[in-house]
C-alpha positions as CSV (number, residue, x, y, z in Angstrom):
1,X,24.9,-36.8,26.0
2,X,22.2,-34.9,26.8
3,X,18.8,-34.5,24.7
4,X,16.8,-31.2,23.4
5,X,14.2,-32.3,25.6
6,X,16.1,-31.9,28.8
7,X,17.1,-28.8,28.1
8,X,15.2,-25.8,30.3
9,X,13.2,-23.6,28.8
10,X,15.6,-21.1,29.3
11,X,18.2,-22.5,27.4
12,X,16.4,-23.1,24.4
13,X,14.6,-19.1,24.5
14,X,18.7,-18.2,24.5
15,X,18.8,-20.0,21.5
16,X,15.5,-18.0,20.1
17,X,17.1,-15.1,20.8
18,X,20.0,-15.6,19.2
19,X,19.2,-15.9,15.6
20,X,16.6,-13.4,16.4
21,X,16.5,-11.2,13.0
22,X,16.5,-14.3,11.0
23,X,13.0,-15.3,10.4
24,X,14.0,-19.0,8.0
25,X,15.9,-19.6,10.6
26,X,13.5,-19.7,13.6
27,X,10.8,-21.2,11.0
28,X,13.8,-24.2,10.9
29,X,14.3,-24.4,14.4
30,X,10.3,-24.7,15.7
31,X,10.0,-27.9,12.8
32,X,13.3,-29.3,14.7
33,X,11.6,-31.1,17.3
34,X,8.3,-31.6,18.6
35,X,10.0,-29.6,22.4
36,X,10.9,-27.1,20.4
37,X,7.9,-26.7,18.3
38,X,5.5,-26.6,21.8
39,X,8.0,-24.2,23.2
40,X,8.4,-21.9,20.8
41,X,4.5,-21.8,19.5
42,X,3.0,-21.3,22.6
43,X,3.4,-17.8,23.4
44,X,2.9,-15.8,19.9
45,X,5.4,-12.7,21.2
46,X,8.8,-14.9,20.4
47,X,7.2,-15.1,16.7
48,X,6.3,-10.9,17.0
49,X,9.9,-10.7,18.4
50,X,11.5,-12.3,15.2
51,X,9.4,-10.2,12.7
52,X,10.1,-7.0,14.2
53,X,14.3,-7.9,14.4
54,X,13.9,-8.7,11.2
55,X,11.9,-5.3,10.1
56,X,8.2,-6.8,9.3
57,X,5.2,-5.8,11.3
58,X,2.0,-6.6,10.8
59,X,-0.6,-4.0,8.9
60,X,-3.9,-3.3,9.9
61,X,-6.6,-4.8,8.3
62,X,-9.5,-2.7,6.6
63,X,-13.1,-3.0,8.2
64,X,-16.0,-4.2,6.5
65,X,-16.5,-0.9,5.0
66,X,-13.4,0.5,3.0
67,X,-13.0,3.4,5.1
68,X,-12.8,1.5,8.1
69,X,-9.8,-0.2,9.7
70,X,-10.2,-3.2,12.6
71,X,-7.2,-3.1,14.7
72,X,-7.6,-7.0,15.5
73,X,-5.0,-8.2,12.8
74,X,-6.3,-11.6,11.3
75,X,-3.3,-14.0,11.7
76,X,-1.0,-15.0,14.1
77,X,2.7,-13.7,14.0
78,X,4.0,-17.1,13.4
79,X,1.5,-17.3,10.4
80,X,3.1,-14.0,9.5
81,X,6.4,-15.3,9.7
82,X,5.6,-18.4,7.4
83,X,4.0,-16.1,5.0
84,X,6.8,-13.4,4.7
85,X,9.6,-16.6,4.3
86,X,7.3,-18.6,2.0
87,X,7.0,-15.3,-0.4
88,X,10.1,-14.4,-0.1
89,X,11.1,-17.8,-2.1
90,X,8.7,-17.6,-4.7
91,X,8.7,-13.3,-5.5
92,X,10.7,-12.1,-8.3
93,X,10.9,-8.8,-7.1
94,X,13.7,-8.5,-5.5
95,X,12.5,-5.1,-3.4
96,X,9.8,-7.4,-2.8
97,X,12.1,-10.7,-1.7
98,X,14.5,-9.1,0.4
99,X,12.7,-6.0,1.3
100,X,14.2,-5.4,4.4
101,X,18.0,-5.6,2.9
102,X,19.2,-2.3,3.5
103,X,18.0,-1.9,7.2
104,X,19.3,-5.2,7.9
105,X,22.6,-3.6,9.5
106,X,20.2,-1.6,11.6
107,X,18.5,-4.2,13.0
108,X,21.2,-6.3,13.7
109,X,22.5,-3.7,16.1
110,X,19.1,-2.6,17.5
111,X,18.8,-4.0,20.9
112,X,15.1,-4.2,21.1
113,X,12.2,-6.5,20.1
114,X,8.7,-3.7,20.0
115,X,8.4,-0.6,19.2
116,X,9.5,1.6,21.8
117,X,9.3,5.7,22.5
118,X,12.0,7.3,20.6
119,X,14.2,10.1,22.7
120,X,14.4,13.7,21.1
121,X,15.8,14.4,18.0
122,X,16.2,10.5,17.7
123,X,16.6,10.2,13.5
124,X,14.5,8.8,11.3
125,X,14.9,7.1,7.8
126,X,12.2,6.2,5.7
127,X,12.0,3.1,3.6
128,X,13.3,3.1,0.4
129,X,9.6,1.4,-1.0
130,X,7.8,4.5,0.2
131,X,9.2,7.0,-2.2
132,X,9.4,4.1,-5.1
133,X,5.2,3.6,-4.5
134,X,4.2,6.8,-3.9
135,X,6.1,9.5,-6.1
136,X,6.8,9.5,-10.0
137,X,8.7,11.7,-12.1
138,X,6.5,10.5,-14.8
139,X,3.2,11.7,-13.3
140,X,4.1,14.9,-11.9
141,X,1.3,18.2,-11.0
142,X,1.9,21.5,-10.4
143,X,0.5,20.8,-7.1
144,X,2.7,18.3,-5.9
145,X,5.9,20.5,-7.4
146,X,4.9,23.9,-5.4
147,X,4.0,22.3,-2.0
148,X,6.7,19.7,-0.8
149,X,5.2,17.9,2.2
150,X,7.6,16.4,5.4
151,X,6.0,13.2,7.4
152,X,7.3,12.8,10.8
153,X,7.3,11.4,14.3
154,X,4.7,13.6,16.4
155,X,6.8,14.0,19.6
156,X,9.7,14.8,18.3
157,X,9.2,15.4,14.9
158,X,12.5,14.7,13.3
159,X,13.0,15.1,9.5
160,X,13.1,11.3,7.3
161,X,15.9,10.9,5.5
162,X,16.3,11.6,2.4
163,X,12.9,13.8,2.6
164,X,10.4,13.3,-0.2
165,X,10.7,15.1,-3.3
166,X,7.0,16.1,-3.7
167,X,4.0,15.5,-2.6
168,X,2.8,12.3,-3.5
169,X,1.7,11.2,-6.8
170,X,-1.9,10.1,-7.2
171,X,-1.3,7.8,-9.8
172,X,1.4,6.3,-8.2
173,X,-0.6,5.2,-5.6
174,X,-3.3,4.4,-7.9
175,X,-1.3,1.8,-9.6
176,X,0.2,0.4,-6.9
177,X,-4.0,-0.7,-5.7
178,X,-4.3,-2.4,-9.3
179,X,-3.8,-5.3,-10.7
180,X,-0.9,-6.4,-13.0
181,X,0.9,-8.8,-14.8
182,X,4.8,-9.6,-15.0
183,X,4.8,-8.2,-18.2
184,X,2.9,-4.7,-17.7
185,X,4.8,-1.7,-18.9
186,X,4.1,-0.4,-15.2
187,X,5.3,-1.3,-11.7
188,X,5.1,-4.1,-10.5
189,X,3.8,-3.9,-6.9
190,X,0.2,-3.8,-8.1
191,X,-1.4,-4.4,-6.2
192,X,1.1,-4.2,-2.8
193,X,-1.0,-6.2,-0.6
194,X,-0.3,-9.4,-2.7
195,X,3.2,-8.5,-1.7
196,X,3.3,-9.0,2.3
197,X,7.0,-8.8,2.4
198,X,7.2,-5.2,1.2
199,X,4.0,-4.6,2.7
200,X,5.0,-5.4,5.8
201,X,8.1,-4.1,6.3
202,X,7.8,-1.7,9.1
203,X,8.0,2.2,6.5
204,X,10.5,4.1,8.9
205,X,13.8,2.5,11.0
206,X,13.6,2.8,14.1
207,X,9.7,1.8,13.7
208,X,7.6,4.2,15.3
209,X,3.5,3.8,16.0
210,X,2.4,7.0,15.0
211,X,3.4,9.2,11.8
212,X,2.1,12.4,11.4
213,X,2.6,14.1,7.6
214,X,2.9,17.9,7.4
215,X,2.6,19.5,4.0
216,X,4.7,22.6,3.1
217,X,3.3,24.8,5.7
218,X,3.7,23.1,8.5
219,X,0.1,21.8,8.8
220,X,-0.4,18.6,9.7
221,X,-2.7,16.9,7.2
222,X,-2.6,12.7,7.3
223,X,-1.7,10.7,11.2
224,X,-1.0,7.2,10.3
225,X,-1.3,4.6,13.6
226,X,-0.3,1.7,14.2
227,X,0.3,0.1,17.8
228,X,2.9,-2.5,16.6
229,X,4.6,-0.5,14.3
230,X,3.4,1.2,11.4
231,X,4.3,-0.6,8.1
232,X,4.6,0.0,4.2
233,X,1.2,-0.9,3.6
234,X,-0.1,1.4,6.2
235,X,0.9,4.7,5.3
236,X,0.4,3.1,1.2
237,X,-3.5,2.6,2.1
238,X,-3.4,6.4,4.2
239,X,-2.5,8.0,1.1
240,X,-4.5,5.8,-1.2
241,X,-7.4,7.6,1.2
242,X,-7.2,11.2,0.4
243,X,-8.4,13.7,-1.1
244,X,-6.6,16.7,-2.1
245,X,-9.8,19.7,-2.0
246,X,-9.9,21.5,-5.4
247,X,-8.2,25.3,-5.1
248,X,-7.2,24.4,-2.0
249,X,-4.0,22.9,-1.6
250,X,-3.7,22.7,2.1
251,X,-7.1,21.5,3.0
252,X,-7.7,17.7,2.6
253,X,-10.6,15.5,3.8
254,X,-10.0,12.0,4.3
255,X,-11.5,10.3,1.0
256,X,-10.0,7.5,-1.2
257,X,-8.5,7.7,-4.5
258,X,-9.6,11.0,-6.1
259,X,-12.8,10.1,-8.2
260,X,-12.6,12.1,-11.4
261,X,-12.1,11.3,-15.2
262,X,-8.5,11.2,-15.1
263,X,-8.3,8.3,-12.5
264,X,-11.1,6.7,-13.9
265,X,-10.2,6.4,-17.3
266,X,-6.5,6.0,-16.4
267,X,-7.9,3.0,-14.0
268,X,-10.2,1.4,-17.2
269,X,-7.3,1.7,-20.0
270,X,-4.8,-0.1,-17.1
271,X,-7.7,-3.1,-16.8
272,X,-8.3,-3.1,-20.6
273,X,-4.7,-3.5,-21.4
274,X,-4.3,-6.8,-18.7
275,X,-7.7,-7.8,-20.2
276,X,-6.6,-7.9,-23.5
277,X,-3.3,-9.5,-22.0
278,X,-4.5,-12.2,-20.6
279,X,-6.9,-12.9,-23.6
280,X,-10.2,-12.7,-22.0
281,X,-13.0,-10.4,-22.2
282,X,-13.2,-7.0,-19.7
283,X,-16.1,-8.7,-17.8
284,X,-14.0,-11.9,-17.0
285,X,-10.9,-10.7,-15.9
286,X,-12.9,-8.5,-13.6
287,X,-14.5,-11.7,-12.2
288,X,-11.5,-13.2,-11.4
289,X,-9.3,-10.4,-10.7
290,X,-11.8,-9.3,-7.9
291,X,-11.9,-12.8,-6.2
292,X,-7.9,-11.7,-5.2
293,X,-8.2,-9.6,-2.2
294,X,-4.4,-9.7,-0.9
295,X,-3.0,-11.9,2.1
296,X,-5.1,-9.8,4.5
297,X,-7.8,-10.5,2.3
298,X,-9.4,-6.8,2.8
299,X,-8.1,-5.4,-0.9
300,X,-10.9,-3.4,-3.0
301,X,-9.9,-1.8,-6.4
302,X,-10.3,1.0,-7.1
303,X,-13.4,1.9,-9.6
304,X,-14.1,-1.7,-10.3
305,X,-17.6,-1.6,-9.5
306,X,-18.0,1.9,-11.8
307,X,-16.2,-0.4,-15.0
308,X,-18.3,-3.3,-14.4
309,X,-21.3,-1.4,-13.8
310,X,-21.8,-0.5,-17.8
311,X,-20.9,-4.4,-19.1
């Protein structure tokens, strides 16, 4: 009988390929042997190859300043896989553990590997985590109710399905940049980029690099890029960056949060409450909560500095 190790190379990238969509899998298969481990982690692509079957890309990381995004990604694709299968385990979210479940018929029948140029009128549907992040019934403006917006794929620009119900909800994506505890009264995916399986699951299916988002009269007013796909986490820290101008609902700069009393004292009564959670003083869960900056490691909150600031 033959052995692994006299197998080609050939044969045992077949083998990749055919569990392809199946990240535990392929994690399983490169610990196998040490042939198969050599193979299969010298060339980084078979590892971006098994994220993208299996819906994950990997989001850009932020620049020194906040408003600044490097696209050299930090980690490897095999570190990403590791990190996506190890989370997955340990998450009790479970939009968060298996955040790619209801594409996963999609990928299985998608034939390719990278994100590719979409032919006219080709369909989009957006993730189910980006309307659960980004738009509340419980935090609704006249704003977002009179001006529905439509993102879309720049050439075409076919319509997501199901399209958004507003525009999105500041505080949404407030919360979903803080902190919080298991047993917060609010959602749970604060903030998202300690969560790199819903973060990185790619937002649309088929993934696309670029996203342009029109508001209600056709203007586009946000482009989202990413060259390997853009990804929950993406479009979350594109929206987290704007700024709606005041008596001027189709003219936006690009900004972060909006800075005004109502985000800042909705921001200090959200890090009081887990504060007075956890038992400790304001000041010292500030220390600690700022030393957790996500698996990128990039992650700022929002107002932190202005809460600590008076202490």
């Amino acid at each position: 009988m033959g052995s692994l190790s006299a197998c080609s190379d050939a044969i045992l990238l077949n083998l990749w390929r055919h569990v392809l969509g199946d990240l535990h899998t392929h994690i399983a298969l490169a610990q196998t042997c040490k042939r198969f481990r050599e193979l299969y982690n010298r060339d980084d692509a078979l590892w971006q190859a098994a994220c993208f079957s299996a819906g994950f890309g990997r989001p850009l990381r932020r620049g020194r300043s906040l408003d600044a995004v490097s696209t050299v990604p930090r980690f490897s694709y095999r570190k990403l896989a590791t990190l996506l299968v190890t989370h997955a385990a340990i998450c009790e979210i479970r939009s968060c553990a298996k955040a790619n479940a209801c594409f996963a018929h999609h990928y299985s029948r998608w034939p390719f590997t990278r994100v590719r140029p979409l032919r006219r009128r080709h369909r989009l549907e957006f993730h189910p985590l980006y309307f659960y992040l980004h738009f509340s019934q419980t935090h609704s403006t006249s704003l977002s109710r009179q001006h529905p917006i439509h993102p879309h794929t720049p050439t075409p620009s076919p319509s997501p399905s199901p399209p958004p119900p507003s525009l999105p909800d500041s505080i949404s994506i407030l919360l979903s940049h803080l902190p919080t505890f298991q047993e917060s009264r609010y959602a749970q995916y604060g903030p998202l980029c300690t969560h790199p399986n819903a973060s990185c699951a790619f937002v649309t299916f088929p993934p696309v690099d670029k996203l342009e988002f029109e508001n209600g009269e056709g203007e586009v007013f946000m482009v989202v890029e990413n060259p390997e796909g853009c990804t929950v986490l993406d479009v979350n820290r594109a929206l987290a960056e704007l700024q709606v101008v005041p008596h001027s609902p189709f003219a936006v700069i690009t900004h972060r949060i909006p800075f005004d009393d109502q985000h800042l004292e909705f921001a200090l009564s959200h890090y009081q409450e887990l504060a007075f959670t956890s038992g400790l003083s304001l000041a010292q869960f500030v220390e600690i909560v700022s030393q957790d900056k996500g698996f990128l490691d990039d992650h700022e909150y929002p107002f932190l500095q202005h809460i600590v600031a008076p202490l």
